[in-house]
C-alpha positions in Angstrom: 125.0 62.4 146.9 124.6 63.6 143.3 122.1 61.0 141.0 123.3 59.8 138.1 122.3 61.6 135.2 123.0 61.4 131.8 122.4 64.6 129.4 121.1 64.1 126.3 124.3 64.0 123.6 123.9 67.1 121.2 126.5 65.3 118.7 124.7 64.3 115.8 125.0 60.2 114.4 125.3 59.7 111.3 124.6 55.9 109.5 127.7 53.8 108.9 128.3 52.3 106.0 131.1 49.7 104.9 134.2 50.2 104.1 134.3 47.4 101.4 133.2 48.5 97.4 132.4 51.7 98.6 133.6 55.1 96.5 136.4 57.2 97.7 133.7 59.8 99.0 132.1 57.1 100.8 134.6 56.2 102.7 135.1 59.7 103.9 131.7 59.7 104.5 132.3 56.7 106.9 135.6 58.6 108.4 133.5 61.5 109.3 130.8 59.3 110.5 133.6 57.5 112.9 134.7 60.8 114.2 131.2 61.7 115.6 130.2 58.4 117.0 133.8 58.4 119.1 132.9 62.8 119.7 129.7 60.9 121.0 130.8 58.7 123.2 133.8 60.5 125.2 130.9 63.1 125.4 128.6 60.3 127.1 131.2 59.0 128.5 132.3 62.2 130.5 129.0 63.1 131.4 128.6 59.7 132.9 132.0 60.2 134.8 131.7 63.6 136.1 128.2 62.8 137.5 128.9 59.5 138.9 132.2 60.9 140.7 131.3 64.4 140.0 132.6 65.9 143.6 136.0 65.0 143.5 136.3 63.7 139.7 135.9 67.0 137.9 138.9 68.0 139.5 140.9 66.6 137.4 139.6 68.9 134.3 141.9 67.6 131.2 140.7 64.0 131.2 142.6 61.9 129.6 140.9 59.1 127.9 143.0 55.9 127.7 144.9 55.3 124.3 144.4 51.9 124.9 140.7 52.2 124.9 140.1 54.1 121.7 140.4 50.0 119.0 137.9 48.9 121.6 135.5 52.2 121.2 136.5 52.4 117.3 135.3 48.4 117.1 131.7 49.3 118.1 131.4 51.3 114.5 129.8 49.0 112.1 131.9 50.5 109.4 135.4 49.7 110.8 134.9 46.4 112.5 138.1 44.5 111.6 139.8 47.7 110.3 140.8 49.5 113.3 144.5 48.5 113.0 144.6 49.5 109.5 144.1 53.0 110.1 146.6 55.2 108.8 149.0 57.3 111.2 147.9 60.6 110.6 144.0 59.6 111.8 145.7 57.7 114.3 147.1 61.0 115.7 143.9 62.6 115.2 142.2 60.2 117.1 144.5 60.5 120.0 144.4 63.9 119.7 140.7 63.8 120.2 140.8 61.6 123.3 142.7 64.2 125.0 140.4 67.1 124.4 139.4 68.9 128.1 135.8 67.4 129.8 135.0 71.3 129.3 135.3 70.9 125.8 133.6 67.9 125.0 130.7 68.4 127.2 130.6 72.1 126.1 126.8 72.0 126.3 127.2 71.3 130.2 124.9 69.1 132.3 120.8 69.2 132.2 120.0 72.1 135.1 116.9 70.2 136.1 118.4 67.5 136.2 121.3 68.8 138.4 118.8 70.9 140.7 116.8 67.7 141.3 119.8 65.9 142.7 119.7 69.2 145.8 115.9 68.6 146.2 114.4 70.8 143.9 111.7 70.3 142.1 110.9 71.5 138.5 111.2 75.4 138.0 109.2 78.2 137.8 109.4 80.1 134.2 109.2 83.6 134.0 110.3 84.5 130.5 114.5 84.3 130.5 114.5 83.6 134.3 113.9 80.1 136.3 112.9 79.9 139.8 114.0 76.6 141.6 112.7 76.1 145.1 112.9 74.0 148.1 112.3 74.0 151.4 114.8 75.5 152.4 116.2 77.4 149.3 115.9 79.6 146.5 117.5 79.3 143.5 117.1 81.8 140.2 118.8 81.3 137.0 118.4 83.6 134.0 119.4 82.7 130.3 122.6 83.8 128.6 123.3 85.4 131.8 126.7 83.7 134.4 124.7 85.9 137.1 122.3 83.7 139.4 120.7 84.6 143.1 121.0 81.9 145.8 118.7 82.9 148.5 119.0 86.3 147.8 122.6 86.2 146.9 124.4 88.1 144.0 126.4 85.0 142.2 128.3 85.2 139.4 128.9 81.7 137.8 132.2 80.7 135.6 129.9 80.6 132.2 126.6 81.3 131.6 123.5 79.3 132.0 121.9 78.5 128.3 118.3 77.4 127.6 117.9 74.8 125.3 115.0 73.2 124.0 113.0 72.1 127.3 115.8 72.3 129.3 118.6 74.4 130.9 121.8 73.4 130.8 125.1 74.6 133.1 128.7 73.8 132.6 129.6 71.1 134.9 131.9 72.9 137.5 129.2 75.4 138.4 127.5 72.2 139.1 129.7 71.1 141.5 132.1 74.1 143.0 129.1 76.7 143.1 125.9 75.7 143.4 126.4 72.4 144.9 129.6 74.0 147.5 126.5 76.5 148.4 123.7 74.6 148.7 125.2 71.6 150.4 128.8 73.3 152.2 129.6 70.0 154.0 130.3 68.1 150.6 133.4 70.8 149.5 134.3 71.2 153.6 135.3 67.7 154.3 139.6 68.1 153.9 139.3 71.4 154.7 141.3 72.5 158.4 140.2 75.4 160.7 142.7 75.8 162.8 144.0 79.5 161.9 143.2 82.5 160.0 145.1 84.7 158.3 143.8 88.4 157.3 145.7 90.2 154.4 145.1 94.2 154.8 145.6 95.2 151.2 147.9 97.6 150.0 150.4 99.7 152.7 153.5 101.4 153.1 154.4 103.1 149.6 150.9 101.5 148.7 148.4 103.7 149.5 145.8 101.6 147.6 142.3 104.0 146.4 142.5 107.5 147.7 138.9 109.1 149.2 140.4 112.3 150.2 142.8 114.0 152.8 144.0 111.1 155.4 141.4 108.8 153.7 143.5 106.5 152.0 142.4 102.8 151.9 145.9 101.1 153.4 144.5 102.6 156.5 141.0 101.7 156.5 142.1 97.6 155.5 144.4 97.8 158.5 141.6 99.2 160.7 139.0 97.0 159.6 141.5 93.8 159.9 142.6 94.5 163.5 138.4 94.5 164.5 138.3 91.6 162.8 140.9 89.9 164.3 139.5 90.8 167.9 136.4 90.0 167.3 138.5 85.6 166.1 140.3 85.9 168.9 137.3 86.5 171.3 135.5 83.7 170.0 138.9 81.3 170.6 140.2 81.4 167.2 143.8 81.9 166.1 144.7 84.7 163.7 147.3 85.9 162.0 148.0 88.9 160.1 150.3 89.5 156.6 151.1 93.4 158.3 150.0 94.4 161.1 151.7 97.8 160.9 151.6 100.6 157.9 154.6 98.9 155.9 155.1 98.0 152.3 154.8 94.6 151.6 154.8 92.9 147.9 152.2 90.5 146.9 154.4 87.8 146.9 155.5 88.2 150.4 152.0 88.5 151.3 151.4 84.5 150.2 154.6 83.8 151.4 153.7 84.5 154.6 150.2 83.2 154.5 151.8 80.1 153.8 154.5 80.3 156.8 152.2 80.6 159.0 150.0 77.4 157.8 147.0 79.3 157.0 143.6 77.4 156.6 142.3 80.3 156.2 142.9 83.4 154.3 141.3 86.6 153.3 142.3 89.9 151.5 140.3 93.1 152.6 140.2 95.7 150.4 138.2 99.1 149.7 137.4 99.8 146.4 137.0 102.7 143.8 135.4 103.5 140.1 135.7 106.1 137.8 131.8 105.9 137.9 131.9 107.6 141.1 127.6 106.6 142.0 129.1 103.2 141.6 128.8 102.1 145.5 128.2 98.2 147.1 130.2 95.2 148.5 132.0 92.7 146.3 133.7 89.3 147.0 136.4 87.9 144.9 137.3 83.9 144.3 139.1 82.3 141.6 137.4 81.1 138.3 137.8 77.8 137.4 140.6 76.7 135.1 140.0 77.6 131.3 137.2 80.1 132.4 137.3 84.3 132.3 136.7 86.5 135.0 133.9 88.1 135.7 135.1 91.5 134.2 135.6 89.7 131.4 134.2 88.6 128.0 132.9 85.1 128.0 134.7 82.5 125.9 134.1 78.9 126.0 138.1 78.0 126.7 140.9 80.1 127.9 143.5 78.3 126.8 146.2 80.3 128.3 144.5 79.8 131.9 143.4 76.5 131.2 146.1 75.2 134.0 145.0 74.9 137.6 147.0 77.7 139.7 147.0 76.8 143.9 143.9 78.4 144.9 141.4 76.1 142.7 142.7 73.2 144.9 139.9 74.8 147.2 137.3 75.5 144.4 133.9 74.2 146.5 135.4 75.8 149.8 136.1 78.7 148.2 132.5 79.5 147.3 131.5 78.7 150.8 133.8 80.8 152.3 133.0 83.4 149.4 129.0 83.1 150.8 129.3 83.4 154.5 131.6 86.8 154.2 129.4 88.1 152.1 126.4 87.9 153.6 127.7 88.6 157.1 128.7 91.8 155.4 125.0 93.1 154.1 123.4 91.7 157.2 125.6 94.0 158.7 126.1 97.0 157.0 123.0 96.6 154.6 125.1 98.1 151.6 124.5 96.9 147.7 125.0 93.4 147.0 127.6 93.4 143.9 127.6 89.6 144.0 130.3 87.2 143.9 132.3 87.5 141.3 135.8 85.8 140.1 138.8 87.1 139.8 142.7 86.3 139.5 143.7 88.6 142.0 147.6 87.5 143.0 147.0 86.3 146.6 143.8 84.7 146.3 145.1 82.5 143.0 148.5 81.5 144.6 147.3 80.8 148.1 147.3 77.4 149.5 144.0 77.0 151.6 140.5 78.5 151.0 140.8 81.8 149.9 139.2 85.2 149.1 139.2 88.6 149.0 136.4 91.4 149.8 135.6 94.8 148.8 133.6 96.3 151.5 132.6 99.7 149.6 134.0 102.5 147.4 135.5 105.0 148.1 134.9 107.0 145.3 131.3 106.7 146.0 131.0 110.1 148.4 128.2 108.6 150.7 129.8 105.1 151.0 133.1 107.0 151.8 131.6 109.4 154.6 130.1 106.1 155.8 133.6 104.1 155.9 135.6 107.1 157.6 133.3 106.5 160.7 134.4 104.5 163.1 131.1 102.7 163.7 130.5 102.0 160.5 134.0 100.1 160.1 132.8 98.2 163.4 129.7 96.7 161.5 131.9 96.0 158.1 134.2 94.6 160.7 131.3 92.4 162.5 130.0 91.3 159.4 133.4 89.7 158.0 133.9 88.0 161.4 130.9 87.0 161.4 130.9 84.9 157.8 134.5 84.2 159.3 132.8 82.2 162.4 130.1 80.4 160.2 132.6 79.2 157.9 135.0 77.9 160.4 131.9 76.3 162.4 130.7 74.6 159.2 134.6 73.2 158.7 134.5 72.3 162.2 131.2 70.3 162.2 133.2 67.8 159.3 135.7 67.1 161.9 133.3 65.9 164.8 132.9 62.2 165.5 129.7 60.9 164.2 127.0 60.5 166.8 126.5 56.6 168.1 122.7 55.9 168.1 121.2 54.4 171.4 
């Protein structure tokens, strides 16, 4: 379980001073004052929430801070003891206004990275220039400033924001904490409600939907279909139940795609795709999960709040299981097929943000990469891509499995 720690606040306090005989700027002086001790203390007081309950807590990203707590927070300020009441309504509103802000917002600096890496059993890092090593015995963790890209163990990972470097520490926004690195480096802790009973594999594209084109008959609705139907063998040898969104070259909309995923009670789902670039040397695996709420895509330009995706959508229900699920297909894939590690990266892509279990979707090459291409046409090669996704598929569904079993009785 995750320590307690509280980050240092980065909100600046400024001395109160009484209300009584004071000037007019005085008192706005004391006003001001107010406003940062209160920005202070939901700050502390988040910080202290999210790392006390930080696995399931965080969840519930727009935390709301009680209106009836704000007289009691407001009393503590030496220069409004006894004047709380006598507030007039438009700070009143502000105030409210202020206790409503989203944890993302008020603890925009995120949490102490030490601090956090500590709590998995790391000890202090390794500095070389803008990157930090973290080690342990049994991972690797590297981090680089201004950057959302990290490496777990080898792994491309692309985190919701970046990772900034402060003075003598690191600091990382609070849900990377939790739903990436922590869903990574300890799996069991975002596995635990999470089922295993069936999988469901979405072939992109099809029918009137031919999806990235690599040439005469080379047309990626076929290869997804292909590759699916190996995977699907490959479950179903090992005893597990799978289902498929098509299992036929037919169109199908996206909608019906999650529709059906969630007909057929997925606790599983995964989208395989094939990709393509107008930078045709472009060439490598990719695999997509959601960004958190109120964070951009990979592809895109970093902000510190999006507010028009600032809602939770049905696939960051599984957040932590995502990222699991996210690791183990990936790196069944380059075990397998040792092709380019493009990382994984977030994305809103319409079946992985509306479906109701764990979800995510690969891209096992490009196929406007000529030697990836020549590569996916053969037959062998799809057997490997194939392997590798069943593979992370099995690991996955084993690590679910292992929340499940009754704990062992000591003699």
């Amino acid at each position: 379980m995750l320590r307690e720690f509280r980050p240092r606040s980065t909100v600046a306090k400024i001395p109160a001073t009484p209300l009584e005989g004071r000037a007019e700027g005085d008192q706005m002086y004391c006003v001001l004052s107010t406003l940062l001790f209160l920005l202070e203390f939901l700050q502390k007081g988040v910080a202290a929430f999210l790392c006390g309950g930080i696995s399931g807590a965080y969840k519930c990203r727009n935390i709301v801070f009680s209106f009836f707590s704000l007289p009691a927070s407001l009393s503590v300020s030496p220069c409004l003891r006894g004047k709380v009441f006598s507030f007039p309504p438009v700070l009143w509103g502000i105030l409210i206004c202020l206790s409503a802000v989203p944890a993302q917002a008020i603890v925009f600096r995120g949490l102490g990275l030490n601090e956090v890496m500590a709590s998995y059993g790391f000890g202090a890092p390794s500095e070389y220039g803008k990157s930090a090593v973290y080690r342990s015995r049994s991972a690797t963790v590297i981090f680089e400033a201004d950057s959302r890209r990290i490496v777990v163990n080898g792994l491309s990972v692309y985190l919701n924001r970046s990772v900034l470097k402060g003075a003598g520490n690191w600091v990382i926004s609070p849900v990377d904490a939790v739903d990436t690195i922590g869903a990574m480096l300890l799996p069991s802790r975002a596995l635990r409600k999470e089922s295993y009973a069936l999988v469901v594999l979405d072939p992109g594209h099809g029918g009137a939907d031919p999806g990235a084109n690599g040439g005469v008959s080379r047309e990626e609705k076929q290869y997804t279909l292909d590759i699916a139907k190996r995977v699907r063998a490959r479950l179903r040898d090992n005893g597990i139940r799978v289902m498929m969104t098509r299992d036929r070259d037919q169109t199908m909309s996206l909608d019906e795609r999650c529709w059906r995923s969630g007909k057929y009670g997925a606790d599983v789902f995964l989208s395989i795709h094939l990709n393509a670039s107008r930078d045709r040397a472009i060439s490598g695996v990719e695999t997509y999960i959601v960004p958190a709420p109120g964070f951009p895509t990979t592809a895109e330009a970093e902000r510190h709040v999006v507010a028009s995706r600032a809602r939770d959508c049905p696939g960051n229900r599984h957040d932590g299981a995502n990222s699991v699920l996210a690791h183990y297909v990936q790196k069944g894939l380059l075990s397998h097929t040792g092709s380019l590690d493009r990382g994984i990266r977030r994305a809103r892509f319409y079946v992985i943000r509306n479906a109701t279990c764990p979800a995510a979707l690969v891209e096992c090459g490009f196929l406007s990469n000529s030697r990836e291409m020549t590569k996916i046409a053969d037959s062998a090669y799809r057997d490997r891509i194939a392997e590798g996704i069943a593979r992370g598929l099995l690991t996955y569904l084993s690590r679910v499995r292992a929340q499940h079993l009754p704990p062992v009785k000591s003699l």
